[in-house]
KENULO-509341 format. One record per residue (C-alpha): x, z, y. Coordinates in steps of 0.001 Angstrom, whole numbers, plus 500000, padded with zeros to 6 digits. Layout:
N
XZY...
This chain:
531
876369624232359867877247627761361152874475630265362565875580630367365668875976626218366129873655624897368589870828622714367056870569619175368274867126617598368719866591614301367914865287611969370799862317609607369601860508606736370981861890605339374949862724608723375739865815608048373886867206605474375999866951607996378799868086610440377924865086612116376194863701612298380079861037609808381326860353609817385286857118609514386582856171607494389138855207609276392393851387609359393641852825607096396408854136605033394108851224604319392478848617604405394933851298602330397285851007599464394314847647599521394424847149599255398038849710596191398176847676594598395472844776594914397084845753594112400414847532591100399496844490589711397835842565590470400625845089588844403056844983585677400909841238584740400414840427585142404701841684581530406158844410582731408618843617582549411820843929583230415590847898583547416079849076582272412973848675578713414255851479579716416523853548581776413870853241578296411422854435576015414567857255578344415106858139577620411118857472573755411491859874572849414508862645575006412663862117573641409520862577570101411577865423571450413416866929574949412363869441575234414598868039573557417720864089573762417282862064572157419592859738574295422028856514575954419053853716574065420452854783571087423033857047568310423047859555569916424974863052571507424497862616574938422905866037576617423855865425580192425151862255580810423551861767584362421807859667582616419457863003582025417702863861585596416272865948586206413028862542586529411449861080583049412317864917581694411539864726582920407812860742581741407133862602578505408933865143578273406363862985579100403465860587576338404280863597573986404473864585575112401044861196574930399671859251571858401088856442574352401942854688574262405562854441576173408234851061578092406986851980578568403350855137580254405075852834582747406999850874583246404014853392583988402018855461586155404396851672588147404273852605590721401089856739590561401809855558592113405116852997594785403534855951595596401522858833596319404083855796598297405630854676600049402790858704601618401729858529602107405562855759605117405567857439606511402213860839606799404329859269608045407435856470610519406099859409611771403301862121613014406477858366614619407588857932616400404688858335616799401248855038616771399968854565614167397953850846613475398649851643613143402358852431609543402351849137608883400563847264610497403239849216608632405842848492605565404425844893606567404029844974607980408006846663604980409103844157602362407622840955603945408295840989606500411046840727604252413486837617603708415857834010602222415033834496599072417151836470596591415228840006596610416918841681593421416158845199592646417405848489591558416234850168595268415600846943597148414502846605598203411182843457599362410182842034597023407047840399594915409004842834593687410763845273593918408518843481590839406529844282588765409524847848589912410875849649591140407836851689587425408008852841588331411662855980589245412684854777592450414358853820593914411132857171593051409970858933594902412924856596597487412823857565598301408654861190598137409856860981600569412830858781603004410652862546602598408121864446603267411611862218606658412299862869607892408808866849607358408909866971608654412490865431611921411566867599612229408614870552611884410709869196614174413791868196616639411363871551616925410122870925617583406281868868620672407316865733620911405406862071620000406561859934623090407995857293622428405414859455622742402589859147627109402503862537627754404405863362628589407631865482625141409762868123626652410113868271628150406316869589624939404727872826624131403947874397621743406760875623618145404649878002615653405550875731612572406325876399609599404224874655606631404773872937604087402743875242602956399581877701605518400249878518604151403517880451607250405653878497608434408751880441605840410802879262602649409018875717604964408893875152604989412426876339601508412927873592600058409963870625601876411770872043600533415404871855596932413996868206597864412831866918598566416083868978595433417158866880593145414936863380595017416077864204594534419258864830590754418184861430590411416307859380592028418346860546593435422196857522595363422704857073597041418964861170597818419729860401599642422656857951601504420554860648602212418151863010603303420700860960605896422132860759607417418187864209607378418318864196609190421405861701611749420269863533612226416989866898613115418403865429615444421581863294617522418886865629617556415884869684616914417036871249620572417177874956620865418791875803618135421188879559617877420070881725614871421429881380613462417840877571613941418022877493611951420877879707609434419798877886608684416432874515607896418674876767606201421248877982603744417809873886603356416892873340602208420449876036600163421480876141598462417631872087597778418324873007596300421877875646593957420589873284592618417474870340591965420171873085590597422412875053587752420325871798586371418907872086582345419879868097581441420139867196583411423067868213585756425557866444589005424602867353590792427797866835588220430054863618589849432430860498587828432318859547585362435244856459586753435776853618588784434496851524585868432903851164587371429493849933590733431089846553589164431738845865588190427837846701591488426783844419593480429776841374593194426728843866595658424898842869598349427447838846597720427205836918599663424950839458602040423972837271605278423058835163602945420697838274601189419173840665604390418617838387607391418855838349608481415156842162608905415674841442611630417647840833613814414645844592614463414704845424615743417456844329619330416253847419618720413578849841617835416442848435621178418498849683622985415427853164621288415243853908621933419081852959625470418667855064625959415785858175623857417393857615625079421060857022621724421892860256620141420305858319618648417629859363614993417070855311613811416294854599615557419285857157614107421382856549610631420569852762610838421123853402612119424615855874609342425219853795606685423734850976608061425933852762607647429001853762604083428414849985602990427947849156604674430758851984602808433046850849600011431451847501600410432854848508601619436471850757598385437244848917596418435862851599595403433030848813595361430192851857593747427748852794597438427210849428598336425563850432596312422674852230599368421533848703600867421151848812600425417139851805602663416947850256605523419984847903606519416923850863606576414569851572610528415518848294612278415282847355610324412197850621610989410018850351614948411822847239614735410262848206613836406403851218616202406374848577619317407440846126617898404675848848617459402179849696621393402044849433623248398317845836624771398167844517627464398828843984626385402104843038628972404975839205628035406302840259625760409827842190623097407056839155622827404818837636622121408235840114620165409380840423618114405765836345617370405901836427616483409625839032613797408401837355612584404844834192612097406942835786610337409822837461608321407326834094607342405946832532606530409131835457604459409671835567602403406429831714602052406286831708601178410325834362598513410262836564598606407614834914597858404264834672594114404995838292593778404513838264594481400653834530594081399572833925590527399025830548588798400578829603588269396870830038591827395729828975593386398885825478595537398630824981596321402180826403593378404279829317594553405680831187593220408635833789590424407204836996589514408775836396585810411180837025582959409184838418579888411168837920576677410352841046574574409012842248571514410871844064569705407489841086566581407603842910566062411735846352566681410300846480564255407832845914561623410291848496562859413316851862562309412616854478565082413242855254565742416185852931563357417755850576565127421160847033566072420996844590566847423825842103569111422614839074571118424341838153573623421026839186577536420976839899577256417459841859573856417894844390574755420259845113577951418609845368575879415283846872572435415281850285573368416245850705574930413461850561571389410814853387569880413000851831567987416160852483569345419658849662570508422566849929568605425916849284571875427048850668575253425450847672577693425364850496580730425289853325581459427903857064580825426754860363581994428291860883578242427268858744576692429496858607577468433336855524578880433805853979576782436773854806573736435023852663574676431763850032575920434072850178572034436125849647570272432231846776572996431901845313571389435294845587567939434148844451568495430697840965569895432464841424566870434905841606564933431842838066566299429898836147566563433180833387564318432904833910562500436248837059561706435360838217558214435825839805555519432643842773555641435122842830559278435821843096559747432067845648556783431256847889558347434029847683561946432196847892559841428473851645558605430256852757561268431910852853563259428253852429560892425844849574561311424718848613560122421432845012562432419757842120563668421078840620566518419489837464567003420949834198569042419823831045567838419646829784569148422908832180566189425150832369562844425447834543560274423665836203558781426372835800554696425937839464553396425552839771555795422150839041555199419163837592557498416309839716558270413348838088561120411347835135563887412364834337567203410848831307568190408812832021571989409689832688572035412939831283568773414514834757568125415994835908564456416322839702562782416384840300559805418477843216557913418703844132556975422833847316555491423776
């Protein structure tokens, strides 16, 4: 070998397959796997509860009939109902494929939907910044800066409730729109770089935009259209939450309104419109009948300051991002818009909107972990700033959070643990599917649904089901239970919708034409067979 020949190291050990190179994982990587782990253990040892009854039911009738499912929780034609999304379709056919029910659907779908949500805030905090510890401390912001009131609610995702709604399609719509933010700002942004990286906006090279798998901007645009098209599907409220990011993203970020600007956002919308349109199920533009849901979700607006105030520690971090975009931020945008909707929500008296709540805190919480996630030294109002938010983050785990992963047997203290409903499986195993039950329990008629009988009365409002009729077999289920109630009064109800279980707790009568089939030792509950 010549002197002046270049000497060639040998490679040793798995650094040879690659190329003498071994990547490490990211710290999102790795604290993201732990946090799934976690999570998804916790999610699995709390009996589901509260909506999940309905979210099983939904699984049941499709798995009985995919194509033409019967209304989720009565024995009644379910065409039009929004229950029916391209979500609930696929658990649908995957219980059809498997055998499994409608509940070990739900709690299965549990860490699928932590996961969607998880590569969600990695997309979404990484168009942010580049800083890789910022979608640790968005995680971190997102789970525990929260209030010290426990705020439980399908779309809220502190720990707490995360152990209960994790199976829901909400948190599955709410992981896809945070995927939807993160492409939209790529494409707004144009290739430039992010202001955190050390270089001015403008300073970066301008890139051709190619989408996912190499897809041209074209077939780019038309991929994240269809992806608002199936939020909107899953979940119309969280989609109007994700629209408004959308919004924010392209009024702070989109430079040079060209014709073929314009028409690449006109594709996005008009391909998300025609996905949301040609869905068979339901009608997901058809406006509601009335405003019958809007007094369920009036509790979202009570309590607020104890629920969301910890939150409130990053606002300071979205002062600093308006100042610095004179006011174009995207964060900032969004918060303001998000703001606005709650508010209208309260003023007419449309309370549905405050469902987008979850996602209001969204802004000041990630503004928050992109300040805290800047290269030290840091300049004396971030060290404030960062132990403002480590304390608040401890008030907030300690306060309401904790019970979520600390187990009653390894808990010191006695934290607050997530509810834990009863099951209904002794009353299943005796009703036949499909069959109708008149019950008078909170738990029950949130529950029973979901093992494959139908209610007499559907506890929930459905675009399915005219809304004065369910509230008439709500009268005459009451007429029904009330004790003066006549053995005629209640054959005539037992007719009218064939009527075939009582589930009653312990607290009213058995009624003296039925006949008692099983009881439970829990609950004190008793099922009687009438008709």
């Amino acid at each position: 070998m010549s002197a002046g020949s270049p000497v060639r190291r040998s490679v040793r050990g798995a650094s040879a397959l690659r190329g003498g190179r071994i990547r490490r994982p990211t710290p999102y990587q790795v604290f993201g796997f732990l946090f799934w782990l976690v999570m998804s253990l916790a999610y699995w040892r709390v009996p589901l509860c509260c909506d999940a009854g309905q979210h099983a039911a939904v699984v049941e009738r499709l798995k009985s009939h995919l194509l033409q499912p019967r209304h989720p929780l009565a024995d009644l034609p379910g065409a039009g109902s929004p229950s029916y999304s391209p979500y609930a379709v696929a658990q649908g056919a995957f219980a059809r494929l498997t055998g499994l029910g409608g509940w070990e659907v739900v709690r299965l779908a549990g860490p699928l939907n932590l996961l969607v949500l998880l590569t969600g805030i990695g997309r979404f905090v990484r168009v942010l910044t580049p800083r890789q510890w910022a979608p640790v401390l968005a995680l971190a912001a997102m789970t525990l800066l929260w209030g010290t009131e426990r705020a439980w609610w399908s779309g809220y995702l502190g720990l707490m409730s995360m152990t209960g709604n994790l199976g829901y399609p909400s948190t599955f719509a709410i992981g896809l729109t945070f995927w939807a933010w993160g492409l939209t700002g790529r494409r707004a942004r144009g290739g430039t770089p992010s202001p955190e990286d050390g270089r001015p906006q403008g300073a970066g090279r301008a890139v051709r935009y190619v989408g996912p798998s190499g897809l041209p901007w074209a077939g780019g645009y038309a991929v994240l259209g269809a992806l608002y098209g199936l939020i909107l599907l899953t979940h119309p409220i969280m989609a109007l939450a994700a629209v408004l990011g959308a919004v924010a993203f392209v009024a702070g970020w989109q430079r040079g309104w060209s014709a073929a600007v314009v028409g690449r956002w006109a594709l996005a919308v008009t391909t998300a419109v025609l996905v949301a349109a040609c869905w068979p199920y339901f009608d997901v533009f058809a406006p509601a009948a009335d405003g019958s849901a809007d007094a369920t979700h009036r509790t979202l607006y009570l309590g607020l300051g104890g629920h969301f105030w910890l939150a409130l520690l990053g606002v300071p971090a979205l002062w600093l991002r308006a100042r610095r975009s004179s006011g174009r931020d995207p964060l900032v945008l969004l918060f303001a818009l998000d703001c606005l909707v709650v508010a209208y929500g309260w003023v007419s008296g449309h309370y549905t909107y405050g469902q987008i709540l979850g996602l209001t805190l969204v802004p000041p919480q990630f503004a928050l972990a992109v300040e805290l996630a800047a290269p030290r030294p840091w300049e004396g109002w971030r060290r404030v700033l960062g132990g403002a938010a480590a304390a608040g983050a401890c008030v907030g785990f300690l306060a309401v959070q904790a019970g979520a992963v600390v187990p009653r047997a390894l808990d010191p203290v006695g934290f607050a643990q997530p509810p834990r409903w009863p099951t209904y499986e002794w009353a299943a195993r005796h009703i036949g599917r499909g069959e109708v039950v008149i019950t008078d329990g909170y738990h029950a008629v949130h529950t029973i649904a979901g093992y494959g009988p139908n209610l007499a009365a559907p506890v929930r409002p459905d675009a399915a089901l005219d809304e004065r009729e369910r509230l008439r077999r709500l009268a005459d289920v009451r007429a029904y239970l009330a004790t003066a109630s006549t053995r005629a009064e209640r054959s005539a109800v037992v007719h009218r919708y064939h009527v075939r279980w009582l589930l009653l707790t312990r607290w009213h009568r058995v009624p003296e034409e039925a006949v008692v089939v099983a009881w439970s030792g829990r609950t004190g509950e008793v099922l009687a067979r009438v008709g």
